[in-house]
C-alpha positions in Angstrom: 11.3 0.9 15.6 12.6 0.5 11.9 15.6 -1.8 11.6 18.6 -1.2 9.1 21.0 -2.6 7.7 23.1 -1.9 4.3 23.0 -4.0 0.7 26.3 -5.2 1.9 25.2 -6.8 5.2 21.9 -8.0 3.6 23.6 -9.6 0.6 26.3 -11.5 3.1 23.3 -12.4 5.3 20.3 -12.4 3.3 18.6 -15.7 5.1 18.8 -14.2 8.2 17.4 -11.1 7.5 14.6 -12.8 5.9 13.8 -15.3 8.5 13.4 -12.1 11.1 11.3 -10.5 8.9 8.2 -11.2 11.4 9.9 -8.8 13.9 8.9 -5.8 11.2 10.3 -4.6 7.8 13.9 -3.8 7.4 15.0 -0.3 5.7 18.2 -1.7 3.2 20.4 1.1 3.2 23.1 2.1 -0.1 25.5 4.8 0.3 23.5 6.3 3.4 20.3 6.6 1.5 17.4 4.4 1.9 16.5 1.9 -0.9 14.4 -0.7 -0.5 12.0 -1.8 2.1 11.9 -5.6 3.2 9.2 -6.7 4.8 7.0 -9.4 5.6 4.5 -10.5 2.8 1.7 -10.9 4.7 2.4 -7.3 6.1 3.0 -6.4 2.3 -0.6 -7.7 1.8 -2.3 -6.1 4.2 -0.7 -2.8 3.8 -2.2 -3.2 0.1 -5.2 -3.9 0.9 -5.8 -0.9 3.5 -4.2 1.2 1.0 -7.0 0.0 -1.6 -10.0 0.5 0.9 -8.7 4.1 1.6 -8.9 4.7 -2.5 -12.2 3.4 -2.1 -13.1 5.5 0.6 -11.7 8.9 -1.4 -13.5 7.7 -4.3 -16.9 7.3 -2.3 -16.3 10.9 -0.5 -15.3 12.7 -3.9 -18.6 11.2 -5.1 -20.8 12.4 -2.3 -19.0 15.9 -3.3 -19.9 16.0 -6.6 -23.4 15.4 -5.9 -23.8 17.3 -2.8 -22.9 19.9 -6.0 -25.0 19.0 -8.5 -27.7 16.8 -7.0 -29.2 16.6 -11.3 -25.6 14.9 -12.0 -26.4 11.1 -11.1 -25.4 7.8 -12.6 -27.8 4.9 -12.6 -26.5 2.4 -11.0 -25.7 -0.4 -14.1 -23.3 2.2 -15.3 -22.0 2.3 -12.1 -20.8 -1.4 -12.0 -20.2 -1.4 -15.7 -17.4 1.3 -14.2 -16.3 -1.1 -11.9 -15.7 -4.1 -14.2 -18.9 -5.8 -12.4 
């Protein structure tokens, strides 16, 4: 479950709504409407790196598209990594 709180309770308590943020990420709420997202950085770097895998995964299926379309339309494979930055 999502935990809230407001910009007014998170600035007069900020420590202690970053020390809990092990228990999950914390929706900061202004006016009513949500505004920021706190959570843990660990969490923040994992969510990051699925997020990258899945681009890589889209990537690889659009890919396997295209040339299930035109078989003729290949790249060699140093282009490829040049691509990439490799």
């Amino acid at each position: 479950m999502l935990r809230t709180t407001n910009v007014s309770n998170l600035r007069n308590d900020l420590s202690m709504y970053l020390s809990n943020l092990e228990d999950g990420p914390i929706l900061v709420l202004s006016h009513s409407q949500p505004k920021a997202v706190l959570v843990d950085p660990e969490l923040f770097d994992a969510l990051v790196e699925k997020v990258e895998m899945l681009e890589d995964l889209v990537d690889g299926r659009r890919a396997l598209a295209e040339y299930r379309d035109d078989p003729d339309n290949v790249v060699n494979g140093e282009e490829v990594f040049e691509r990439l930055g490799y």
